[in-house]
Structures are given as structure tokens and as C-alpha cells.
C-alpha positions in Angstrom: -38.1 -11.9 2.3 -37.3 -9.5 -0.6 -37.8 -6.0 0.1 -38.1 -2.8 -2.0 -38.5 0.2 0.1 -39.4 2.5 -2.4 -43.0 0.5 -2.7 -43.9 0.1 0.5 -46.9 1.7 1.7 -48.6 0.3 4.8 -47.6 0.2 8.4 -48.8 -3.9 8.2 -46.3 -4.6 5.5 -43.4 -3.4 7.7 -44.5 -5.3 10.9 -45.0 -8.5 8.4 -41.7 -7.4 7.6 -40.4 -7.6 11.4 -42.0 -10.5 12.4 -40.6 -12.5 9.4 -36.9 -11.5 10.5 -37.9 -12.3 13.7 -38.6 -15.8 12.5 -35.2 -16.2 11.5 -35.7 -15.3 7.7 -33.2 -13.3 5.9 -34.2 -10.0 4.6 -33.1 -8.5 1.5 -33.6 -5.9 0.2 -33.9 -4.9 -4.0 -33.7 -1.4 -5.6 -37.4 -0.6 -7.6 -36.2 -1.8 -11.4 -35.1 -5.2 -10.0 -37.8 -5.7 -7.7 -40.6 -5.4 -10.2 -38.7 -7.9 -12.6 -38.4 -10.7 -9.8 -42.2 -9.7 -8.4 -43.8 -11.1 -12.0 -46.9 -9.4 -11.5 -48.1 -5.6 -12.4 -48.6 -3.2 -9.6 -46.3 -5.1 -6.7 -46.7 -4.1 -3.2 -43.1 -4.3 -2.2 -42.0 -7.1 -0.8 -41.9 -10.6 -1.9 -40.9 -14.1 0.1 -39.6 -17.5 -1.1 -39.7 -20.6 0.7 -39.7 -24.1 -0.1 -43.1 -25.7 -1.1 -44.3 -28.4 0.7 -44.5 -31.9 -0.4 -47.3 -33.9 0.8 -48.2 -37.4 0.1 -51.4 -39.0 -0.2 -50.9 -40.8 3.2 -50.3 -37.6 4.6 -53.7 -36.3 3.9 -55.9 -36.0 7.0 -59.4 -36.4 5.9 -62.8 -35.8 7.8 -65.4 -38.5 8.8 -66.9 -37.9 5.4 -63.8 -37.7 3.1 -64.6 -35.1 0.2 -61.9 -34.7 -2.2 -61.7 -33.4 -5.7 -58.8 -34.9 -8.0 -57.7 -33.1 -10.8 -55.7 -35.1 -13.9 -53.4 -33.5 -15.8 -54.8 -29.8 -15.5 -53.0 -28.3 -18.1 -53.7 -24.3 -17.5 -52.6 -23.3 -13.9 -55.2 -20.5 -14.0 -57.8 -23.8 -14.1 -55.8 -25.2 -10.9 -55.5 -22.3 -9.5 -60.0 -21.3 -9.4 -60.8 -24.8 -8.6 -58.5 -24.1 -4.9 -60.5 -21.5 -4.9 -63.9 -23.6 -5.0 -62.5 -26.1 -2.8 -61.9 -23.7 -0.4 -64.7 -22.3 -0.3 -66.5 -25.7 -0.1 -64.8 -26.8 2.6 -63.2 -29.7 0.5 -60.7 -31.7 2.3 -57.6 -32.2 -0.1 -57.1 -31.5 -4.1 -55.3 -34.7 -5.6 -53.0 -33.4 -8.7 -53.0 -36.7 -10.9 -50.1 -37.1 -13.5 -49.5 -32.5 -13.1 -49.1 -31.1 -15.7 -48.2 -27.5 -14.1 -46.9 -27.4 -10.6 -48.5 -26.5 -7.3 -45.8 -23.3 -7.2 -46.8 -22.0 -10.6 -47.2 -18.1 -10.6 -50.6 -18.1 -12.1 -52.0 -21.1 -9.7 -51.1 -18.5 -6.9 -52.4 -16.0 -8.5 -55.6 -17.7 -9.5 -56.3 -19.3 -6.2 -56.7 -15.8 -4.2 -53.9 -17.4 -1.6 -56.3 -20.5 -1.4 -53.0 -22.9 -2.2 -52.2 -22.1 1.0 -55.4 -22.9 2.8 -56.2 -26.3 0.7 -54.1 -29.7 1.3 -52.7 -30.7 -1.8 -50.9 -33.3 -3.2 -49.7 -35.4 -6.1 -50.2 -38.9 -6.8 -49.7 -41.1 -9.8 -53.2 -42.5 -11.0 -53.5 -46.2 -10.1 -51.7 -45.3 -6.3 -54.5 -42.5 -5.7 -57.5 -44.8 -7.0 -56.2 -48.1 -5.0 -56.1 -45.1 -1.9 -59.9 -43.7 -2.3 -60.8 -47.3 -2.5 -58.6 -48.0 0.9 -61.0 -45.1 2.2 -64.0 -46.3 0.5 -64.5 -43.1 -1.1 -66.9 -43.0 -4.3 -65.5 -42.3 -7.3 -67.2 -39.9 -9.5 -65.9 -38.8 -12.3 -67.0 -35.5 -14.5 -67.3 -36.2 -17.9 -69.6 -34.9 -21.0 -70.5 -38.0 -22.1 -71.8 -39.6 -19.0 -75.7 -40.3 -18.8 -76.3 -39.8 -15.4 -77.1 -36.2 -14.3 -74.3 -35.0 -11.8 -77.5 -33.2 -9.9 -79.1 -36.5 -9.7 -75.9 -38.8 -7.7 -76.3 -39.5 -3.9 -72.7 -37.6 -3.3 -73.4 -37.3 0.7 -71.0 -40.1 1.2 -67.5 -40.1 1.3 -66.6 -38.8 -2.5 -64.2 -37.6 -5.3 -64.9 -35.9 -7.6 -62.6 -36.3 -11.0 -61.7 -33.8 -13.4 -60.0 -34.3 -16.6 -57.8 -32.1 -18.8 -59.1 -29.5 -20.7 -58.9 -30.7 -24.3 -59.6 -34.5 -23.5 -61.3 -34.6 -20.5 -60.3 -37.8 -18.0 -58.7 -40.4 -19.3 -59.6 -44.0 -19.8 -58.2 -45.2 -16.6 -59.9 -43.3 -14.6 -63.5 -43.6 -16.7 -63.2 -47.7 -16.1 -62.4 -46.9 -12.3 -65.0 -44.6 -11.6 -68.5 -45.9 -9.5 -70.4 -43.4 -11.3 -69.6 -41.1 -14.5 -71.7 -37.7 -14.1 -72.3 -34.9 -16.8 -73.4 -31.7 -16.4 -76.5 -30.6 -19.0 -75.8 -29.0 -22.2 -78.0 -26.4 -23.8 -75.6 -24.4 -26.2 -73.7 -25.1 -29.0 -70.5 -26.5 -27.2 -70.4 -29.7 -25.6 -68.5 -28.7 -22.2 -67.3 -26.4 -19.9 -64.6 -25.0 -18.7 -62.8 -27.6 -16.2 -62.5 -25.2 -13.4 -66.2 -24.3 -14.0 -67.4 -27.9 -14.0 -65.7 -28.5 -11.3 -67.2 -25.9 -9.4 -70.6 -26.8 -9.9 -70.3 -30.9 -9.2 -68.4 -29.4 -5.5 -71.3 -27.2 -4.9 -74.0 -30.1 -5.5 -72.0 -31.9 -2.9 -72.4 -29.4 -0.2 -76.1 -28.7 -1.0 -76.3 -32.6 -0.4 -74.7 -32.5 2.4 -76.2 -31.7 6.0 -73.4 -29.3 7.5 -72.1 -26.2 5.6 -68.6 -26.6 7.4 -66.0 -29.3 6.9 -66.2 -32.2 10.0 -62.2 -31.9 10.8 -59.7 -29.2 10.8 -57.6 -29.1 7.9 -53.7 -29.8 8.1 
């Protein structure tokens, strides 16, 4: 834990502080100039930590009785990655799949972006044929986001065990993942563009899944 004293405020942020050395962290502390240089954000409250992020593979995903899952290929912008943890959170999804990353989990601007959700959301990375031949070994539908599908995404059964496939921003999914999909879905387009932002699409195809769906809460703890 990296400490300036000359930001901190708040009676909370020294007992964080406490029961972080108590933990068996080291603390060290950083005069004001320095500190705001290593913080990378504006306004910093004082104190910083850095730990090793963990690695989890797809087998170590622990999914509910109704697996829902939202995979996410090649995300180029981690503020993108970053809102659609958000979403997922907030919808209760079970694990975000990062298919062939093209930012990492530990980017600044994913943590930012996420409000702390990376921390609340299983993730993990996969290579794209190993993470479609493991939603088929959970029988989890495939369905995959894209403008030029036919099918409504507000008009798919999604109460079953589902993913839900998301593409990079400039070329949407690729051809892989189009051919393996059970159903392609798009979203309706009035305006004069001819998609949405990914972390926006994405948002909306999760939220038709939970009105779908029965129970407002995920059926297992996360872990």
C-alpha cells in the first residue's frame, strides 16, 4: 500500500490503512509530487495499493443453474470493457469471457470505467474456439450481437442458459464467432448510423435477459 500523508482525509482511509498492514502488506509511504504521478488519476485520495491480478481460467468459472455470461472479443477501448463490468454487475451476470483481449483486465481506464465492478465480476480470458467448444460443454446458447442480424434481440427466448457476444468496435464479431452462434440478434436502427456503441449494445441485450428471466438476483454466489 502506497501512502501520501499529506492527502489523506478520512478516519476510514487510515483504518483501511491499519488493517492492510495488519494483513501482512508493506506500507510505503510517497511524498505529494510523487504520489500524484504514480496515482494516474486527478484528484487522488492518498493512498494507492498494488497486488497481483488474478488469473482465472474458463474451468474455473463457477456458473449458476442458468449459466448467463457475456463474452466480449477483442474490445479494443478499456473504457468499453470497463461499463460493460459495470452492466454485468448490475445484472447479475455470472462471468465476462475476454476473447482474443485486446486491453488487459488491469488497464487503468477498465478500473476506472467499471466503478470497482472488476472486482465484483468473474472474468477471464480464453482463446475463441476453447471458449465456444466450453459454452457448448455447458449447453449455453450462443447469441451473438451483431447489426446485420435479422432477428430482433427483444424477440430471442434468452431465459436459458446464454451468452451473449460482443464484437470489437470498428468490426463488430468476427466470422468465427458469426458461424458458431445459435442465433445472431440486432438491435433496431432508426438514425443515421448503423450501430451502437459496444458497451451500449451490450447493455441493452443483458437487460432483455433479465426482464426475461423470472428472478432479479443471480441463482449462485459468485466466486
Amino acid at each position: 500500500l502506497v501512502v501520501c500523508a499529506a492527502l489523506v482525509r478520512h478516519d476510514a482511509q487510515y483504518e483501511l490503512m491499519a488493517r492492510t498492514r495488519a494483513a501482512g502488506a508493506s506500507l510505503i509511504e510517497m511524498d505529494e509530487r510523487a504520489f500524484r504521478k504514480a496515482a494516474y488519476r486527478d484528484n487522488p485520495d492518498g493512498w494507492l495499493g498494488t497486488f497481483r491480478m488474478p488469473r482465472r481460467r474458463l474451468d474455473e468459472v463457477r456458473l449458476g443453474a442458468t449459466p448467463f455470461l457475456v463474452v466480449a472479443e477483442a474490445v479494443e477501448k478499456p473504457g468499453n470493457l470497463g461499463a460493460l463490468l459495470r452492466t454485468a454487475d448490475a445484472a447479475g451476470v455470472d462471468a465476462v469471457i475476454s476473447c482474443e483481449p485486446h486491453t488487459d483486465w488491469g488497464n487503468p481506464n477498465v478500473v476506472r470505467a467499471s466503478k470497482g465492478t472488476l472486482f465484483t465480476v468473474p472474468t477471464a480470458e480464453a482463446e475463441t474456439q476453447p471458449a465456444i467448444a466450453w459454452l457448448r460443454r455447458h449447453g449455453t446458447k450462443i447469441v451473438v450481437a451483431t447489426p446485420d442480424a435479422r432477428a430482433v434481440y427483444s424477440d430471442e427466448d434468452l431465459r436459458g442458459p446464454v451468452a451473449i457476444v460482443v464484437g470489437t468496435e470498428r468490426h463488430g464479431v468476427s466470422r468465427v464467432w458469426l458461424d458458431a452462434a445459435d442465433v445472431a440478434v440486432a438491435i433496431p436502427m432508426y438514425g443515421r448510423v448503423n450501430s451502437l456503441n459496444v458497451a451500449t449494445a451490450a447493455a441493452l441485450v443483458i437487460y432483455e435477459v433479465v426482464r426475461q428471466r423470472p428472478a432479479a438476483a443471480p441463482d449462485s454466489p459468485r466466486g
